[in-house]
N, C-alpha and C positions, 0 to 999 in steps of 0.2 A: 609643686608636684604636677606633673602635667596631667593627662584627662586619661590618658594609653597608661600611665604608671596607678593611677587612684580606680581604675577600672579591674588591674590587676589585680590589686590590696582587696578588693569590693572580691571579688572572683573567690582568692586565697579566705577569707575571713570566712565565705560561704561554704567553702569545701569543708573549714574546720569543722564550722557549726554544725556540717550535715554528718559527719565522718564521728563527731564525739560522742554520741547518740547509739552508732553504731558498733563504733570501740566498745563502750561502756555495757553495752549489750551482751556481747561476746562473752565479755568477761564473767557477768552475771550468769551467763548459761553455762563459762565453762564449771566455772563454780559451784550453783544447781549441779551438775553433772557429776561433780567432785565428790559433793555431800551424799546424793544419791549412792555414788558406787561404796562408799563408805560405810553407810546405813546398811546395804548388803550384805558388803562384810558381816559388819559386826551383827546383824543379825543370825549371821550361818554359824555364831560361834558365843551365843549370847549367856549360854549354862557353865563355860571357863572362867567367866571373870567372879562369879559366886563362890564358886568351889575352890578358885587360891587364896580369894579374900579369906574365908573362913579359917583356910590351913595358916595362913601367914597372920592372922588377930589370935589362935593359937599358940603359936608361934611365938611374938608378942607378948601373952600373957605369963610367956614360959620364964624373962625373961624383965618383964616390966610387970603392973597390976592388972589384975582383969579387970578393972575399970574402965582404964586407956583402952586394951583390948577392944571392950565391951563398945566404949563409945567412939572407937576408930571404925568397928564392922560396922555399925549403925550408919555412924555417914558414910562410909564407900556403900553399903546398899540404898541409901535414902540417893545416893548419886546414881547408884544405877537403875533405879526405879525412874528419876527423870529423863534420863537418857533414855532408856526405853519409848519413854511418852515420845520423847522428841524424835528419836527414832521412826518411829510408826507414822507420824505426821508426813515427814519427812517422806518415808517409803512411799504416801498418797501421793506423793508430788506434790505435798504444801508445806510452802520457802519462807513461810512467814518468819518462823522461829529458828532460821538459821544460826542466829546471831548466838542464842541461848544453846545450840551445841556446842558454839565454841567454848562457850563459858561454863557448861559443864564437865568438857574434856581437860578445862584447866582446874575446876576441881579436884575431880580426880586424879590430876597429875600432882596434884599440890598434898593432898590426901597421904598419897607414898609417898610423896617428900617427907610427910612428917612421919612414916610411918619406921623410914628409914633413917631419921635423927632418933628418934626415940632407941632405937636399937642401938644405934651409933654411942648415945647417951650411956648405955649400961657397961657396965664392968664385963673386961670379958675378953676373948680372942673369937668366938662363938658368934656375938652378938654384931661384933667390928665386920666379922666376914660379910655376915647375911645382911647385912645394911649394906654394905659395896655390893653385894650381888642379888640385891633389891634392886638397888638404881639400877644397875646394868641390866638387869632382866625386864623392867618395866622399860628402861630406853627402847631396847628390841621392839621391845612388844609392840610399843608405838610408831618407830620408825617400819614395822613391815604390815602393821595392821593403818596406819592413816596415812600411806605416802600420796594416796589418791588425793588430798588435801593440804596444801602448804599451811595454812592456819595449823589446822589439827594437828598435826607433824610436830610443828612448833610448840606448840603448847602441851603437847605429850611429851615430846623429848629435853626441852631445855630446860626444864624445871631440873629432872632428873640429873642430866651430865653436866648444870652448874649447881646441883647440890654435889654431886660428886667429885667434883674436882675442889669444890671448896675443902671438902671433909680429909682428901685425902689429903692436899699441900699444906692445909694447916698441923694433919699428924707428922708428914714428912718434916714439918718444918721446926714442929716440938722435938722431934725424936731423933733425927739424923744429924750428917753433918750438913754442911751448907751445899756443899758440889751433888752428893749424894740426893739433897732434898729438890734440886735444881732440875738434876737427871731425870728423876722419878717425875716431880711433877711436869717437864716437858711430855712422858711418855703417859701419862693421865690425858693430860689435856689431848697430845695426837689421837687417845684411843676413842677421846669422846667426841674428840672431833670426826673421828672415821667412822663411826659410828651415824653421828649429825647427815656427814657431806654423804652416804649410803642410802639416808632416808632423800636426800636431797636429790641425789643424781636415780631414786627409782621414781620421785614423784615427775622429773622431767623428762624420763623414761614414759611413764603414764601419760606423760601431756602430748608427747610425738606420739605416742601409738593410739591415745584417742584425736589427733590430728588426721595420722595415716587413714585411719578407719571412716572424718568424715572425709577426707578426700574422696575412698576407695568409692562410700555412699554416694559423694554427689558424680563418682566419674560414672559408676554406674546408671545413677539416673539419668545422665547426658547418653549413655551407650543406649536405653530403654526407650527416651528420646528417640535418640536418631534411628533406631531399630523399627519404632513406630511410623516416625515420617519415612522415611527408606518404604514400608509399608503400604503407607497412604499413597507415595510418591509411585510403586510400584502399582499398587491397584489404578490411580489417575492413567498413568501410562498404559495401560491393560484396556482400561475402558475408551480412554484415545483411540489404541490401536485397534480396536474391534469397531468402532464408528467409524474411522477410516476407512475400516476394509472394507466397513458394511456399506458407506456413500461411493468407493470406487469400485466396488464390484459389482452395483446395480446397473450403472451406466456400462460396465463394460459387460453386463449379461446383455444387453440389447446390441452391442457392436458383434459379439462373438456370436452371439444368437443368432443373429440374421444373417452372419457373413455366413453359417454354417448351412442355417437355410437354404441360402442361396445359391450356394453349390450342388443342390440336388436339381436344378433348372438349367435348364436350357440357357447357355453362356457361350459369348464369343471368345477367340482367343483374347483380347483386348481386355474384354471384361474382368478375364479369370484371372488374368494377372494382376488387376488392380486389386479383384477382389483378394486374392493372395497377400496384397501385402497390406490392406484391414487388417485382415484373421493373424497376420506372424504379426503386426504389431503390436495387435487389443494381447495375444498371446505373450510379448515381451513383457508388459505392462503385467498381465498377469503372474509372470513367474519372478518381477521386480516386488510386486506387492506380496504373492509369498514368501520368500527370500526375506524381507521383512518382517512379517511375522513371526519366521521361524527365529530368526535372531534375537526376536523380543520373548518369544515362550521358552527358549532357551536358559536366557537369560534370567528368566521368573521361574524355573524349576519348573515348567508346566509339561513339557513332554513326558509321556509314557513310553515306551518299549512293549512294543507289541511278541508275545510269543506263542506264532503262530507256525504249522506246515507250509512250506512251497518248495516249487522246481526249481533249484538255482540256476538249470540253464535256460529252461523260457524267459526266468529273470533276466538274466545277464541280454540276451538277446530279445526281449522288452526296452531294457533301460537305454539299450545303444543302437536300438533303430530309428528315435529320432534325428539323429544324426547324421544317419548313413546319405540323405542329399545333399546334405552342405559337404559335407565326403567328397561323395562325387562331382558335386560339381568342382572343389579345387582341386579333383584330380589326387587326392589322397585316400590310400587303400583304410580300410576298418578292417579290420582282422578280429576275429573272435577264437579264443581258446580255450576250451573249458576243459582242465583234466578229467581223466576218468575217476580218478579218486575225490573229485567233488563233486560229481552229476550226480543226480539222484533227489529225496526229498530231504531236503533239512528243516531243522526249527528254529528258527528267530523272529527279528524283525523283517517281512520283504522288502515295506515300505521304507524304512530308512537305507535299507540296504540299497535299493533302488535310486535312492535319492543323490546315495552316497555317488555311485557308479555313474549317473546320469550327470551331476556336477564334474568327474574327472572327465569323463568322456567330452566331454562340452567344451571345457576347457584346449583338453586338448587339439581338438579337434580346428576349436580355433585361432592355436597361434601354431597350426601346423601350414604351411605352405606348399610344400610338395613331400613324398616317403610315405610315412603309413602310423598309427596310431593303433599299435596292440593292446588289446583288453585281455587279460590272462588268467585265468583261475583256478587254482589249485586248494589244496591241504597239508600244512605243517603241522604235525601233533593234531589236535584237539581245536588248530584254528583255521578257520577258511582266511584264505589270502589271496584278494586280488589286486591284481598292479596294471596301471594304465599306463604306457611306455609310445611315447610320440617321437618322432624325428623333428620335431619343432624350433623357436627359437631358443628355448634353454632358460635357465634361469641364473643371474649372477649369485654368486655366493653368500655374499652381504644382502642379498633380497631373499633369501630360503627363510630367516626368522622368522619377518615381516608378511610373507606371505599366508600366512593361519589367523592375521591378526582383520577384524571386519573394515569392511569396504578401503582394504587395501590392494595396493594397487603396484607390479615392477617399474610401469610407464606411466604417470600419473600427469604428463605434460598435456600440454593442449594441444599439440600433434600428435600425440600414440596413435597407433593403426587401428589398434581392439577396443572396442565397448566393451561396457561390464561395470558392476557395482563393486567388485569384488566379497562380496558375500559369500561365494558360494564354496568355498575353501574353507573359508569358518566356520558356515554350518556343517562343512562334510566331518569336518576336523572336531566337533561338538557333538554331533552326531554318533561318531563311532566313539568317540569317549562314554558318552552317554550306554553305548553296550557293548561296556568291555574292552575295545579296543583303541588303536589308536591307527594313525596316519603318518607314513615317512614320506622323502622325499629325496632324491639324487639328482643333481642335475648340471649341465654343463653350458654354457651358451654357445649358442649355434648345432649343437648335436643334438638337444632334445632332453627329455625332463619323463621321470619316471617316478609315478604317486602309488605307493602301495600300501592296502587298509589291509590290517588284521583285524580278522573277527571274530570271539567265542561261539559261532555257532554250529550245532554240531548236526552230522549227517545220520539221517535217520535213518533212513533205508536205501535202498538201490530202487530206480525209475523202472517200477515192474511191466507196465502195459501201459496202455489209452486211458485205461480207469484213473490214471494218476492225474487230477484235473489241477492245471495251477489256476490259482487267483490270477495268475495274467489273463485267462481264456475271459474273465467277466467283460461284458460288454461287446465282443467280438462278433455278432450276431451268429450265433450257431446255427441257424435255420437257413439262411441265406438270403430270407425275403427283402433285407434292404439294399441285398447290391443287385434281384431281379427290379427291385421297383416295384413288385405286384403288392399292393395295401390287401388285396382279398388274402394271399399267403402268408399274411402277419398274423401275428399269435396274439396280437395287442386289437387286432380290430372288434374283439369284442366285448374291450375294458369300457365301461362307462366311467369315464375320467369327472371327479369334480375340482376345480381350483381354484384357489382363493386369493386374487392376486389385485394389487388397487392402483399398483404401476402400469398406464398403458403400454409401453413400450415392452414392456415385461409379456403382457400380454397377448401383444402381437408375436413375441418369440415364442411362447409356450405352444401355439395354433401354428404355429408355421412349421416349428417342430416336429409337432405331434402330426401334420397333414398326412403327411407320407405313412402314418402305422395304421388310418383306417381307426384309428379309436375316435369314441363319441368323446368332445370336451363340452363340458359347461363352466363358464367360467364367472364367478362373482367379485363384488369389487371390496369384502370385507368382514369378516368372522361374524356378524351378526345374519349378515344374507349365508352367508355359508353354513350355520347352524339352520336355517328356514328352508335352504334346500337339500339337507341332508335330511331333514325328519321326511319334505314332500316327496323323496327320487329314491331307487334303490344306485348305488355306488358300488362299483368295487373297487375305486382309488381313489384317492383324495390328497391331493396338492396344495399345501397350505404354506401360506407368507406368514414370515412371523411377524414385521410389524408392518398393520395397517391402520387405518383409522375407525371409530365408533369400536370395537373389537378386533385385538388382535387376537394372532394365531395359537397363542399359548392358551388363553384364553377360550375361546371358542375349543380348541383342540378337549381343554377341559371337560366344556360342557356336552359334546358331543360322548366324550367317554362315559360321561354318570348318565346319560341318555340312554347308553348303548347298556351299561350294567343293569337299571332299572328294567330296561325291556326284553333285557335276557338274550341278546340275539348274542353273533358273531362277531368280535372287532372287525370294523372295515381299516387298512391300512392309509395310513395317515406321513406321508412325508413331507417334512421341512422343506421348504423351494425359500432357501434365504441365504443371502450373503453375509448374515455371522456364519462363522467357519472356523472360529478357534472352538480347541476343545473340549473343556468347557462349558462351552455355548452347546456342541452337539450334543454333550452328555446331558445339560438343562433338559434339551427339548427332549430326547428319550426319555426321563425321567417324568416327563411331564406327561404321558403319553404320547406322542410320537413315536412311527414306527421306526423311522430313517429318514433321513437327511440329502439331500441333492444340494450341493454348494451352485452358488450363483458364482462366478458366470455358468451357465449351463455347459457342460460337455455331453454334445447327441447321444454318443457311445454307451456314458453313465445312465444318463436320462432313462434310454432304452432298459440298458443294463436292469435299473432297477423297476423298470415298469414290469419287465417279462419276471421280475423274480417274482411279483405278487400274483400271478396267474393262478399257483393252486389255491391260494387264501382267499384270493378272490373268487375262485369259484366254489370253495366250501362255504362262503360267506353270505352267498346269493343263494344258495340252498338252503341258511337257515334264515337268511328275512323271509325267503316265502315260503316255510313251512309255517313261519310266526304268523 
C-alpha cells in the first residue's frame, strides 16, 4: 500500500470515528424527542384508558368469571399506575427509564391480548365479535396515539393484529371452505396490515415534520445571525462613515475657511482666480463627501422627511442659481418656469426637494453644450411636478436602467468628457421615493434628456405679501452690513463670542471669519478652559468643538448647563462647531444640550446666519446674569 493510499484509510477511519458519535447522537435525541411528544399525548388523555378498562373487565365478567375480570382490571391499572410514574419522569426530561416504557407499553399490549382470547375462548357470536373488535380497537388506538415512536407503535400494535390474524385464519380455517378461508384470511392480513403500514407512514410523517421544524429552527437562527451581523456590519459602517467625515471635514473647514476669508481682502486679478479654484475644488470635495453620506444614511433608513412651509418658487430659483455661471459661461440659456398653479407656500420637504432639483440641474447642465436647459414647475392633481429638460447629449436607451443605479455612469471610459461620481441620480431617485414620489426619465441621444420628479406636496396657500419669508432668505444678510464692509453696522459687533476650539487651523478660520462682524471672540483650546471661562466672562454665544482633548464638548456643554440650572440664570446659546454632521449626531448634541449645530466646513453665510438669529436670547440673557 503506498504512503498517499494508508494516509487515505488513516483519513476515512477518522471521519468514521468522529461522524459515529455524532450519528448515534442524533438518534438518541431524535428518540428523547419521540418519548417526550408521546408522554404528552398521553398525558392530555390519561382518565380514557381507566374508564374502558373498567367497561371492558365488565364486559368480561358478563361473559367469563369475575375473577379473570377482577384480576385482568387489576393488572391493566397496576400497568397504568407505572406508566404514569414513567411518564412523569419522562415529562422532567429524565431518559433514564426509557427502556421501561417500552416494556410497559408491551404489557399493556399483551394484557388486551389476553383480554381478547379470553372472549374469543367463550361460547357465543357476542363474545367472538368483541374480541375481533377488541383487537382492532386497541390496534387504532395504538397506531394513532404512539406513531411519534416506532418502538411504541410496534409494541402496541403487533401484538394486537398478530393475535388477530391468528384468531381469525385459524376460525376461517375450521369453519369454511379452503378458497373461501384463503380469501378471507388474505383480507385479514391486508386490513391489519393497513392498519400497521398507517401507524408507519404517520410516524415517518412526524419524523419529516419534526425534521421540517428543525430545519425551519436552525434557518431561522442563521437569518437572526445574519440580521445581527448585517446590524453590527451596518452600525461599523455608520461609525466609519462619521469619522471619515469628521477627519475630511476638519481639514477642509481650514481650505474653505480661509479661501472664504480671503475673499473679503484686497486681491489681484491673479490671486482671485487661484483663489477661485481652492474654494470650487475644497467645494467639489465637499459635495463628493456628502453625496456619500447621503447614499450610506439612505441606505441604513436614517433619513427623515422634514414637514415643513416654504416658497416653491424662491426654492426653485435657490436650487438653480448655482448653476447659472457655468450656464453662461458655455453659452447655455437656464430658463426657469414656475406655473401659477404651484407658486405660493407649500408643505414638505424644501431641503430634499432642493437637493432633488439641484442634482438635475447640475447634471444637466453639464452634458449640455450649447440650447438651453429648462427647469419647469407645475401641478397634477394633488402632486407638484417638476421636470428638468436640457438640449444635451441624450441618453442611450440601454443606459435609462442603469442610470438610478450608484456611482453609475453612461461613459465610464477613461476618456469621457464629464466628471462625476454618479451618485447623484441615486440619491435624487431615493430621495423622492423616500417622500412619496418618484423620478422618470425620456431621453434621446443627441436631442437632450428630460428628468421629471413627482411629489406629494401639497399647496398651502397663495404667496400673500413680503411677510411670506422662505427658509431660503436665512443667511442672506438682511441688514446689508456685510456687502457695505462697515463691522460698526453689524448686528453681531456686540456678541461676546466664546469658542472652544483645540484645532489651530480651525482657529485661525473662526477669527478670520468673524473679523469682518465686529464681534468680541475668545477663544480656548478645550471644554475644561471653556467651563473656567464661562463661570469668569459674561457670554452671549458659545461655539463649542465637540471632540477635543482633557474635556470635550459634550461634556463640558453638560456641565455648563447644571451650572447654568443651579444658578438660576438664562441659558446662554451653546452651538456645535463640528464636523459630525450625520443626523443622528446632531440630534445627540441637541439632546445633550446644545442649541444648534454649525457643520464644519464652515459656510460664512450659515455661520452669520446663525449668529444674528441668537441676538434676542442673547440679549435677554445678559439682562438676567446681571440682574443675578
Amino acid at each position: 500500500m503506498s504512503p498517499g493510499q494508508d494516509l487515505e484509510l488513516r483519513r476515512l477511519a477518522l471521519f468514521v470515528l468522529n461522524a459515529a458519535p455524532v450519528k448515534n447522537s442524533n438518534r438518541e435525541e431524535a428518540a428523547r424527542t419521540a418519548l417526550l411528544r408521546y408522554a404528552e399525548v398521553d398525558q392530555s388523555r390519561w382518565w380514557v384508558r381507566p374508564a374502558i378498562e373498567v367497561f371492558a373487565s365488565s364486559f368480561l365478567s358478563c361473559y367469563s368469571s369475575l375473577v379473570t375480570a377482577a384480576v385482568w382490571l387489576a393488572g391493566m391499572l397496576l400497568v397504568d399506575v407505572l406508566s404514569s410514574w414513567v411518564r412523569q419522569r419522562i415529562l422532567k426530561r429524565d431518559f433514564r427509564l426509557k427502556q421501561l416504557m417500552y416494556v410497559v407499553a408491551l404489557l399493556a399490549s399483551l394484557l388486551w391480548v389476553a383480554h381478547a382470547v379470553v372472549l374469543w375462548s367463550c361460547v357465543g357470536l357476542v363474545p367472538n365479535i368483541a374480541a375481533v373488535m377488541d383487537l382492532m380497537t386497541v390496534a387504532l388506538y395504538g397506531a394513532v396515539g404512539s406513531y411519534h415512536s416506532r418502538p411504541l407503535l410496534l409494541n402496541l400494535v403487533v401484538p394486537q393484529l398478530a393475535t388477530l390474524c391468528v384468531l381469525l385464519v385459524s376460525y376461517l380455517a375450521a369453519h369454511e371452505s379452503p378458497f373461501a378461508a384463503v380469501m378471507a384470511t388474505l383480507a385479514t392480513i391486508g386490513a391489519c396490515g393497513t392498519i400497521l403500514m398507517n401507524g408507519l407512514l404517520m410516524h415517518e410523517g412526524e419524523l419529516k415534520l419534526r425534521r421540517s421544524n428543525a430545519d425551519m429552527a436552525r434557518l431561522n437562527a442563521e437569518l437572526a445571525n445574519l440580521a445581527e451581523t448585517a446590524q453590527v456590519a451596518s452600525a461599523a459602517k455608520s461609525s466609519f462613515l462619521a469619522n471619515v467625515s469628521h477627519e475630511i471635514r476638519t481639514p477642509l473647514n481650514g481650505v474653505l475657511g480661509m479661501a472664504q476669508a480671503m475673499t473679503t481682502g484686497a486681491l489681484t486679478e491673479e490671486q482671485r482666480s487661484r483663489l477661485k479654484v481652492i474654494k470650487e475644488s475644497g467645494e467639489a470635495l465637499l459635495a463628493l463627501l456628502n453625496d456619500i453620506l447621503d447614499i450610506a444614511k439612505i441606505e441604513a433608513g436614517r433619513i427623515e422627511v422634514e414637514d415643513v412651509e416654504f416658497d416653491v418658487g424662491r426654492l426653485v430659483v435657490s436650487a438653480t442659481a448655482p448653476f447659472q455661471a457655468l450656464a453662461d459661461a458655455k453659452g447655455v440659456s437656464l430658463i426657469i418656469d414656475v406655473s401659477p398653479l404651484a407658486e405660493g407656500i407649500c408643505r414638505g420637504d424644501p431641503t430634499r426637494l432642493r437637493q432633488i432639483l439641484a442634482n438635475l440641474v447640475s447634471n444637466a447642465v453639464k452634458f449640455t453644450e450649447k440650447g438651453h436647459v429648462r427647469v419647469t414647475v407645475g401641478r397634477e392633481d394633488r402632486l407638484l411636478v417638476a421636470s428638468v429638460a436640457d438640449t444635451g447629449i441624450g441618453i442611450p436607451q440601454t443606459s435609462l436602467e442603469a442610470m438610478f443605479q450608484p456611482f453609475s455612469q453612461v461613459d465610464a471610459s477613461t476618456t469621457r468628457r464629464h466628471g462625476g461620481t454618479g451618485l447623484g441620480l441615486s440619491i435624487s431617485k431615493q430621495l423622492a421615493g423616500l417622500m412619496g414620489g418618484a423620478i422618470t426619465v425620456k431621453s434621446e441621444p443627441g436631442l437632450g434628456s428630460t428628468f421629471t420628479v413627482s411629489l406629494p406636496i401639497a399647496r398651502v396657500r397663495a404667496l400673500a405679501d413680503a411677510g411670506d419669508v422662505s427658509q431660503d432668505a436665512a443667511g442672506q444678510d438682511p441688514w446689508g452690513w456685510r456687502e457695505r464692509g462697515d463691522p460698526a453696522q453689524s448686528p453681531l459687533c456686540r456678541l461676546r463670542i466664546l469658542a472652544a476650539e483645540d484645532h489651530e487651523a480651525n482657529r485661525l478660520v473662526l477669527q478670520a471669519l468673524l473679523q469682518a462682524s465686529g464681534a468680541h471672540l475668545t477663544v480656548v483650546g478645550n471644554g475644561e478652559e471653556a467651563i473656567a471661562a464661562f463661570r469668569s466672562g459674561v457670554w452671549d454665544l458659545i461655539l463649542m468643538d465637540v471632540q477635543m482633548p482633557v474635556m470635550d464638548g459634550l461634556e463640558a456643554t453638560r456641565r455648563i448647563r447644571a451650572y447654568e440650572c443651579a444658578s438660576a440664570v438664562t441659558p446662554t446659546p451653546i452651538l456645535a462647531l463640528t464636523a459630525n454632521a450625520m443626523p443622528d449626531q446632531i440630534a445627540h448634541y441637541i439632546h445633550s444640550g446644545f442649541s444648534g449645530h454649525i457643520a464644519k466646513p464652515i459656510d460664512i453665510a450659515a455661520l452669520y446666519a446663525a449668529l444674528e438669529a441668537t441676538l434676542g436670547t442673547a440679549s435677554s440673557g445678559e439682562e438676567a446674569r446681571r440682574r443675578a
